[in-house]
MIVEX-968955 format. One line per field, with one value per residue (C-alpha): residue in one letter; z, y, x. Coordinates in pm, 1 decimal. Each point is the difference from the previous one (the first is absolute). Layout:
r <- [a:...]
up <- [Z:...]
north <- [Y:...]
east <- [X:...]
END
This chain:
r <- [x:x:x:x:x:x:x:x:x:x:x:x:x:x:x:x:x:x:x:x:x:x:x:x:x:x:x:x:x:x:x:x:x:x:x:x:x:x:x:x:x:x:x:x:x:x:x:x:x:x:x:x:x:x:x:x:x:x:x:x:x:x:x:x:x:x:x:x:x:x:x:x:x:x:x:x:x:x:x:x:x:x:x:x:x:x:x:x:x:x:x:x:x:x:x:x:x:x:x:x:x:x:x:x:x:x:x:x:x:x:x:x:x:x:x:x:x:x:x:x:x:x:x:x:x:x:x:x:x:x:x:x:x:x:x:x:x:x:x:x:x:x:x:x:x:x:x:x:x:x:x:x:x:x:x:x:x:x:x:x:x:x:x:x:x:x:x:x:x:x:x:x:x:x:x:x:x:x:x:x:x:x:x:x:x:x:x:x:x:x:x:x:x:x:x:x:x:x:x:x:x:x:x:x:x:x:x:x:x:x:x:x:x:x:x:x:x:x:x:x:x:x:x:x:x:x:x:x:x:x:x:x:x:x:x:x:x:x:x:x:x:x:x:x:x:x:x:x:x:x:x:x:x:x:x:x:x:x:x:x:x:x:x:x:x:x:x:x:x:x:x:x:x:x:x:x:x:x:x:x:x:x:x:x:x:x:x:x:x:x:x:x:x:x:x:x:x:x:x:x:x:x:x:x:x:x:x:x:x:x:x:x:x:x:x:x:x:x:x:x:x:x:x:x:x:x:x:x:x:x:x:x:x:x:x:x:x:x:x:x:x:x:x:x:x:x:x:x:x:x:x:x:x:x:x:x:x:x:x:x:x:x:x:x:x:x:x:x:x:x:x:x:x:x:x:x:x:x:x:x:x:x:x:x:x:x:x:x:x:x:x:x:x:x:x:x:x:x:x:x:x:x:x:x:x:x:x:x:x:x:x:x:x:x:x:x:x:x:x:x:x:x:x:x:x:x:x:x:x:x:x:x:x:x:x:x:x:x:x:x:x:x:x:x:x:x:x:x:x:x:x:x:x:x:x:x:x:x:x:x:x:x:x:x:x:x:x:x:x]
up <- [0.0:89.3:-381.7:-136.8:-93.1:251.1:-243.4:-46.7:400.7:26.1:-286.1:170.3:324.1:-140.5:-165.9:283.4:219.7:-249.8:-86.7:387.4:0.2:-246.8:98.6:381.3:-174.7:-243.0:270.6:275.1:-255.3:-128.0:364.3:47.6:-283.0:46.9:365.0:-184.0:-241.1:343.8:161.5:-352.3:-44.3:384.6:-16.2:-355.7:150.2:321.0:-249.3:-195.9:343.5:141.6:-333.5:46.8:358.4:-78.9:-285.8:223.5:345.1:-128.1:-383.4:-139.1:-239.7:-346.4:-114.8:379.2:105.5:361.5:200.6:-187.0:80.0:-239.5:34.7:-395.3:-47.3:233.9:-215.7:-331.8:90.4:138.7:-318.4:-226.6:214.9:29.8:-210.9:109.4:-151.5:-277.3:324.4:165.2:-61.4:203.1:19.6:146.1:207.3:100.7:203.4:-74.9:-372.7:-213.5:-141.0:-213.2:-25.1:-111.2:-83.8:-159.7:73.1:-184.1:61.4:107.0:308.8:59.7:24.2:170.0:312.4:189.7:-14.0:114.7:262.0:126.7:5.9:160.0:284.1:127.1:280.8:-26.2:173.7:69.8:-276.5:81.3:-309.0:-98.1:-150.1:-200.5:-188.1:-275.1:-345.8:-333.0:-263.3:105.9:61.2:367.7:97.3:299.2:96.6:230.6:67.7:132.1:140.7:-100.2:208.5:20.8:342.5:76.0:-344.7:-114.3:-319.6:70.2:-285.9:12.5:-206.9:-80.1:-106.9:-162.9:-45.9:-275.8:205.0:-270.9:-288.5:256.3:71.1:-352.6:-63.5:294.2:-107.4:-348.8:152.0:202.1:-326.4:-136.6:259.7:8.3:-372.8:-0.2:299.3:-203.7:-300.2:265.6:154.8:-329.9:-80.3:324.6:-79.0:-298.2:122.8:317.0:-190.4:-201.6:279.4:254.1:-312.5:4.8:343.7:55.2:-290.2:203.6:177.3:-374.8:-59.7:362.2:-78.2:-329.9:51.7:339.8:-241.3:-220.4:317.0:40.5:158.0:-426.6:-22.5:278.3:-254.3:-1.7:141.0:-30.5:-61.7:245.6:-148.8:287.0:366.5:161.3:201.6:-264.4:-199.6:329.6:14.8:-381.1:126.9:320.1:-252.6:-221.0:278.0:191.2:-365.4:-31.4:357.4:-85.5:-380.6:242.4:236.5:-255.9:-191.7:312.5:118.5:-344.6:-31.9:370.1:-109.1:-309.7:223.7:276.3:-288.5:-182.9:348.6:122.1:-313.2:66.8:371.8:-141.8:-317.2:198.5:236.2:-279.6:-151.9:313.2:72.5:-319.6:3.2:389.3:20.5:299.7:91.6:-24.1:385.3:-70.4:-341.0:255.1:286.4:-237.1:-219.5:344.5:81.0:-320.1:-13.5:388.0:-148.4:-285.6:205.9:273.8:-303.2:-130.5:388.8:33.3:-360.0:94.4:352.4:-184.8:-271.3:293.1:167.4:-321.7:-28.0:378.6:-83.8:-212.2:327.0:233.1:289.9:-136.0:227.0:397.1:-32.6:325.1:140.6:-78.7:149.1:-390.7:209.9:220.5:-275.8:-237.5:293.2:71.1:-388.9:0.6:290.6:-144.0:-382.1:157.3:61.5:-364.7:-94.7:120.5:-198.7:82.5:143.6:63.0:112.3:-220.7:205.9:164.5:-19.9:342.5:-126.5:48.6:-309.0:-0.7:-81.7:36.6:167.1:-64.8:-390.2:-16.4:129.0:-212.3:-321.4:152.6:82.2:-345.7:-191.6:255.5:-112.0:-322.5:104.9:145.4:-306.8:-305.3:166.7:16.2:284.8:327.6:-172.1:165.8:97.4:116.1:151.8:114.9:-26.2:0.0:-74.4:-204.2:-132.5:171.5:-134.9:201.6:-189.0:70.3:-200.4:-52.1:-124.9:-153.9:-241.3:-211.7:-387.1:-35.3:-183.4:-390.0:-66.1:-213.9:258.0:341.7:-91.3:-110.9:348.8:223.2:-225.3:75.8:-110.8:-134.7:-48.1:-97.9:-223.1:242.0:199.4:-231.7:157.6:375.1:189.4:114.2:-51.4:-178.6:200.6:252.4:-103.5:-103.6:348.3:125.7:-242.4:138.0:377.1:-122.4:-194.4:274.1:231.4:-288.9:-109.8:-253.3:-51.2:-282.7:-77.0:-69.4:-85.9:328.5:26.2:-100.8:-185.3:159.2:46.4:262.3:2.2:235.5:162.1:-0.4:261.0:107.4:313.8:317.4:199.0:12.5:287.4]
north <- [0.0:230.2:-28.2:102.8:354.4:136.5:29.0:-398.8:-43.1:183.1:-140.7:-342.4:94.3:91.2:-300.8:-186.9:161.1:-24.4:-349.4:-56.4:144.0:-169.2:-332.1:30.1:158.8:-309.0:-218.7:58.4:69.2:-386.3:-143.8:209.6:-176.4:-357.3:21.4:176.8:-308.0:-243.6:211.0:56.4:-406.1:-56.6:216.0:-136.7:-346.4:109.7:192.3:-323.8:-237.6:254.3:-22.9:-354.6:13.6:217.6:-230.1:-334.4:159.8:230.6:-130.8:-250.9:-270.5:164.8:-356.0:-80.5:356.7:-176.5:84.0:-221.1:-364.0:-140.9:112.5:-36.0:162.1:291.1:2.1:-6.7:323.4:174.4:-89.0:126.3:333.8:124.9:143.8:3.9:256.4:-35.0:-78.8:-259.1:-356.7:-187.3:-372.2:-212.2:-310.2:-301.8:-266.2:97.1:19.7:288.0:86.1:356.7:255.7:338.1:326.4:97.3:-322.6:-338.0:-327.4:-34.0:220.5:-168.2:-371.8:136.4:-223.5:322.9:66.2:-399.7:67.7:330.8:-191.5:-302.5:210.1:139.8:-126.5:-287.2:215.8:369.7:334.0:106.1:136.7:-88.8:269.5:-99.5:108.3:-243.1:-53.1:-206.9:-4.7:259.6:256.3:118.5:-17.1:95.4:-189.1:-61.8:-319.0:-32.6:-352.1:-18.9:-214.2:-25.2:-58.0:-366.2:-170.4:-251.3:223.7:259.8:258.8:294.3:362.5:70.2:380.9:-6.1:360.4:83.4:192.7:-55.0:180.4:268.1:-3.0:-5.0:307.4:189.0:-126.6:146.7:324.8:4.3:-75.7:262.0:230.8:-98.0:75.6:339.2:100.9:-89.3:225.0:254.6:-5.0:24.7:303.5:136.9:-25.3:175.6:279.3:10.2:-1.0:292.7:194.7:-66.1:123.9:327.2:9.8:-56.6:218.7:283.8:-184.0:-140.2:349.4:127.8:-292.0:148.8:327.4:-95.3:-235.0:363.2:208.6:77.3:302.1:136.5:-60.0:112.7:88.5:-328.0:-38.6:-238.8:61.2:6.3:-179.2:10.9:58.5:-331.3:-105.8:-113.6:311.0:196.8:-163.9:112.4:345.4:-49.4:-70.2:243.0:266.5:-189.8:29.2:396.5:3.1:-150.9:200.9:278.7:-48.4:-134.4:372.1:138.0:-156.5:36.1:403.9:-12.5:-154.1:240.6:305.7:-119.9:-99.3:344.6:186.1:-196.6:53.1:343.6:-18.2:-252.2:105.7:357.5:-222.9:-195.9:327.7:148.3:-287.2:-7.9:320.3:7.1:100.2:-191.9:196.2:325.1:14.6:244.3:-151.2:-314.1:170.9:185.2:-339.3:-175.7:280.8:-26.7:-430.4:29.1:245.0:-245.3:-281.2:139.5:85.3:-404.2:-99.4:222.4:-106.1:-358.0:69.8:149.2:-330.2:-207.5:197.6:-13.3:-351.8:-49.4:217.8:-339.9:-210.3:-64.0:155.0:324.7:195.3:-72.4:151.9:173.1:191.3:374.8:353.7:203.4:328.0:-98.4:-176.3:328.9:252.1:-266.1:-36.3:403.2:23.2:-280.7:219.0:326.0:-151.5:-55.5:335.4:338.2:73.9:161.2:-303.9:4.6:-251.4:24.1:-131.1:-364.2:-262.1:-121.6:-356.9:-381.7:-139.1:-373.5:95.2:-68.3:275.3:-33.9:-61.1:293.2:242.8:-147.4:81.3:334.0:104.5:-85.9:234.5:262.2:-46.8:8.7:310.3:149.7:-102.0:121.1:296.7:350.0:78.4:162.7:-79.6:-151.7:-372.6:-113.0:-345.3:-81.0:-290.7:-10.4:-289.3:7.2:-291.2:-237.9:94.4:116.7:253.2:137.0:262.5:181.6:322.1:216.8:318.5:-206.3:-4.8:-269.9:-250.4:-19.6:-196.6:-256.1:-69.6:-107.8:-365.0:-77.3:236.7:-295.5:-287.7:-158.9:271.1:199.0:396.0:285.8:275.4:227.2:-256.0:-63.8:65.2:17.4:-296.0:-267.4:-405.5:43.1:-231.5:216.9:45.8:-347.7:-64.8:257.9:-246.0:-285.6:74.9:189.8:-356.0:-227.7:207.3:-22.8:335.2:218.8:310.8:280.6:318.6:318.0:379.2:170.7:398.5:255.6:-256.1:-310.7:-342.6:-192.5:-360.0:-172.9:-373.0:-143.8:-278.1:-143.8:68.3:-234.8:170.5:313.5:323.1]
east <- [0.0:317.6:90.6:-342.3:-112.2:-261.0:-222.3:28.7:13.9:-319.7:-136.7:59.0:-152.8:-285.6:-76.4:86.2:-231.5:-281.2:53.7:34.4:-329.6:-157.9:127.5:-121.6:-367.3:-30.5:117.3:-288.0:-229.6:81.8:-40.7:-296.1:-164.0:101.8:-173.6:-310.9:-15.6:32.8:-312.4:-196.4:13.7:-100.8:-280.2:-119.7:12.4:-212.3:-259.5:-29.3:21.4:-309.2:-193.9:13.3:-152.2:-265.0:-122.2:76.2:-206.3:-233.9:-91.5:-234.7:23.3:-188.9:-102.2:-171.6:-35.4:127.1:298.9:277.9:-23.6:293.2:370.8:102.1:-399.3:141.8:355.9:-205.2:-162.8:286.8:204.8:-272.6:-109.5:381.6:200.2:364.0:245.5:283.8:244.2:-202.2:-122.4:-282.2:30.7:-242.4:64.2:-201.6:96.6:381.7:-40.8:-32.4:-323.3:-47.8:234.6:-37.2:196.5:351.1:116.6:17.0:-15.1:378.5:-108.1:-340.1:167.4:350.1:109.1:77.5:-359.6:-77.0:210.8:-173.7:-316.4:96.8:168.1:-373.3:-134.6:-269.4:-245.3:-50.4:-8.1:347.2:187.9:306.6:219.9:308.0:291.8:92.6:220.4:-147.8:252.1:214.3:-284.0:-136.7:-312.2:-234.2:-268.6:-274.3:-110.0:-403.4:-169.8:-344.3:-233.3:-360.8:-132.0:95.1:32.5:232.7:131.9:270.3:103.2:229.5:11.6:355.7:67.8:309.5:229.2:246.6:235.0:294.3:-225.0:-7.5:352.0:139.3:-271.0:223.7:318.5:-70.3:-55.1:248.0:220.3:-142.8:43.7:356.8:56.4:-200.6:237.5:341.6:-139.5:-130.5:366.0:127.9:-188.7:86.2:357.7:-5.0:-203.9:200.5:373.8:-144.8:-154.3:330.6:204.8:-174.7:18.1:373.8:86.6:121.0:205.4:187.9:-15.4:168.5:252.8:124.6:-40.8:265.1:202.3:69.6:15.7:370.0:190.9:66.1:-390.9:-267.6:-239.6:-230.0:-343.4:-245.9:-357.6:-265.9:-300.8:-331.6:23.5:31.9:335.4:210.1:-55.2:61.4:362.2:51.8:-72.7:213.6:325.1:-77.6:15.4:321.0:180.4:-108.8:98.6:368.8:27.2:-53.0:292.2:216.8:-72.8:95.7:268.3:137.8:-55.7:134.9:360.0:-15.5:-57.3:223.3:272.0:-42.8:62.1:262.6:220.1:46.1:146.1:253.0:67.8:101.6:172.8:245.7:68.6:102.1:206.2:151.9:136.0:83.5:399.6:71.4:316.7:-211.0:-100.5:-279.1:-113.9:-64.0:-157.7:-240.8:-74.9:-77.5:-287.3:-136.4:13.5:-156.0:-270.2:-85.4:-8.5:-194.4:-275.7:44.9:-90.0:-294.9:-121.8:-0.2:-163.1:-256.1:-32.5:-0.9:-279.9:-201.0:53.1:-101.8:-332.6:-136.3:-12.8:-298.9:264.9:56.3:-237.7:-90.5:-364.2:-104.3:-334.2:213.4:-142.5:44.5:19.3:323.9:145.2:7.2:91.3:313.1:108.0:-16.7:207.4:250.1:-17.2:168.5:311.8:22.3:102.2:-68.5:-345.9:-313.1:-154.2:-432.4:-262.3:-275.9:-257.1:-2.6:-323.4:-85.4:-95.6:170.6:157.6:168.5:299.4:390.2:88.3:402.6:-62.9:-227.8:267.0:210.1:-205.2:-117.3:335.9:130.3:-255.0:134.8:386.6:-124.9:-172.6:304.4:221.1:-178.0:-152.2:194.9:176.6:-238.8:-317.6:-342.7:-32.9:-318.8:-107.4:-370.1:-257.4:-380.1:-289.7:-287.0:-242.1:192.0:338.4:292.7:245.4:373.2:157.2:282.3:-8.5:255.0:126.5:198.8:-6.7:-281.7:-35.6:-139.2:-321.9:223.5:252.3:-292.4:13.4:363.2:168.2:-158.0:197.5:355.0:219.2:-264.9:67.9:-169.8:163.0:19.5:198.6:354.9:277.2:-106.6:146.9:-220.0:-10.9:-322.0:-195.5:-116.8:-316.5:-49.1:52.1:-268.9:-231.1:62.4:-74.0:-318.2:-115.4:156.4:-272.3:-249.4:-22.6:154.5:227.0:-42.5:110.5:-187.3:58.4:19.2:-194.3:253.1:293.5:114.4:-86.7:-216.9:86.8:-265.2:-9.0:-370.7:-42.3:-352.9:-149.6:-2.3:-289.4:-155.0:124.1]
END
């Protein structure tokens, strides 16, 4: 079974069950039958054994118009009055000989020793019936076996009602053939329908298993598609989002190592050259080469502290969300921002509501858009930090009198290395920003930039609510 395909295993198990089914159905049908035949033959026999009775105790004999005076008179009457059916024979016995005989049978049945037997094997005296189970030529038979007496006369006689249970039997043994051969083309049929039907249901999963055969890390593009809504097409949809999931991070960690490369070159490409043309008997070509390497590599270390933090902001650990007082939190990042620089520092206004926040990664972000702030803007101008909440939403800003930022440049300033034109040549890792991003999605929220009143930019945090003031 370990070798087949599932479709074959389940193909298998279906016919198993079914023909488990239909055997155990036909089965108890069969046995139910066979002990219907044993009761339909008893009660025949007691029908004809009562008939008999009747006529014997309560009828008269038509040629005297007397209660019956002669046994084989009695027998004659019976014989010619009853009318046995196609399964049953009536033979007639007087002293120990047969008589008459009557019914589906012949004369094979009529003059059979089993049936001598029956009769001699009732009692001399007394009405008791004899019921019997018995075999001519192969066949089985019930019978019942009657002694006929009329008061106390020398003549004795006996009414033999013979049953063809074997015609009965072969009748249920044809059916049950029949049965049995209907149920083989039924389970036929039922295979073909069900290796058709199983095929369209396991076609996803073909599908999901060459679409992952062609899956590699060159080729993230396949998908597999999503026929209906039942569980296997649910797991076609679950792969195709894992794979846009993966093409995703394998973009990104891609554009990451292109960024990160394209930075890095510069640092060490000043580095060589430096190095290069270093005179190393020149004591202050060396002591001013060894400021500048320190400088560069100081700027390498903070660049990779900041890759590393980027790459820390895709784990579940990132933030420690906490129950945070927004109020206290922007009064304490305020009072942290003026030992940035000496600038006009303000507090906009603060929002006395509960955010779940990380308070650590939110100065962090906040505290970044202030350098920024404090290193684009002109020297002694206005920097402004406040919060407030409305509909739910929690906002931080940072305000200040810098040159702004065009319309075109919004999106790209928040990517790796991402600059606006008004940013070339100031020195920064370029990630800054994409930092701020990060905490604000790690907390679920968002950060954008707008035009602030009078020239400027506001860049401003969105975070969700915990609880109302």
């Amino acid at each position: 079974m370990r070798r087949l395909t599932v479709r074959s295993r389940v193909l298998l198990t279906v016919l198993a069950l079914v023909a488990t089914g239909l055997i155990v159905a036909g089965a108890v049908s069969h046995v139910v039958a066979l002990g219907n035949l044993r009761d339909d033959a008893q009660e025949s026999l007691e029908q004809e054994v009562a008939e008999f009775r009747a006529l014997a105790t309560k009828g008269v004999d038509p040629q005297t118009g007397q209660p019956f005076a002669d046994v084989e008179q009695l027998l004659r009457v019976a014989m010619e009055r009853n009318v046995p059916s196609s399964d049953e024979t009536i033979v007639t016995y007087v002293g120990g000989r047969p008589q008459q005989y009557s019914g589906g049978g012949d004369a094979a049945v009529a003059g059979a020793e089993e049936l001598r037997e029956a009769v001699e094997s009732l009692p001399p005296t007394g009405t008791r019936v004899v019921y019997r189970d018995v075999r001519i030529d192969g066949r089985d038979y019930r019978i019942a076996a009657v002694p006929v007496r009329i008061g106390d006369g020398p003549r004795a006689g006996s009414y033999v009602v013979v049953y063809d249970v074997s015609a009965n039997l072969s009748r249920q043994y044809r059916l049950t053939q029949t049965y049995a051969a209907v149920s083989l083309v039924s389970l036929a049929l039922i295979g073909i329908a069900a290796w058709f039907i199983i095929g369209r249901l396991l076609r996803p999963l073909q599908d999901l298993r060459d679409a992952a055969l062609r899956t590699s890390e060159e080729d993230l593009t396949q998908r597999v598609p999503v026929r209906g809504g039942d569980d296997v097409s649910q797991l076609a949809q679950a792969f195709n989002t894992m794979v846009g999931r993966l093409e995703e991070a394998f973009a990104e960690q891609r554009r990451l190592i292109d960024d990160a490369g394209h930075e890095l070159r510069t640092p060490v490409t000043i580095l060589r050259g430096h190095l290069e043309l270093l005179d190393p008997s020149d004591v202050d070509d060396v002591s001013e080469t060894r400021e500048l390497l320190l400088d560069e590599t100081d700027r390498m270390g903070r660049l990779v502290e900041d890759l590393i933090l980027l790459a820390k902001a895709e784990g579940e650990q990132f933030v420690d969300l906490v129950p945070v007082d927004l109020a206290e939190l922007t009064e304490s990042i305020l009072t942290k921002a003026r030992g940035l620089a000496d600038r006009d520092w303000r507090l906009d206004g603060v929002a006395p509501v509960v955010v779940r926040a990380d308070p650590h990664r939110i100065t962090q972000a906040v505290l970044q858009l202030a350098h920024n702030a404090v290193k684009f803007g002109p020297d002694a101008c206005e920097i402004a930090i406040g919060s407030a909440a409305e509909g739910g939403i929690a906002r931080l800003w940072v305000r200040d009198q810098g040159p702004g930022v065009a319309e075109g440049d919004r999106e790209r300033i928040f990517e790796r290395f991402g600059r606006a034109e008004t940013g070339r040549g100031i020195e920064g890792s370029g990630l800054g920003l994409a930092i701020v991003r990060a905490i604000a999605e790690a907390h679920g929220g968002s950060v954008a930039v707008t035009d602030a009143p009078g020239g400027g930019a506001i860049f401003t945090i969105s975070l969700p609510l915990e609880t109302e003031p």
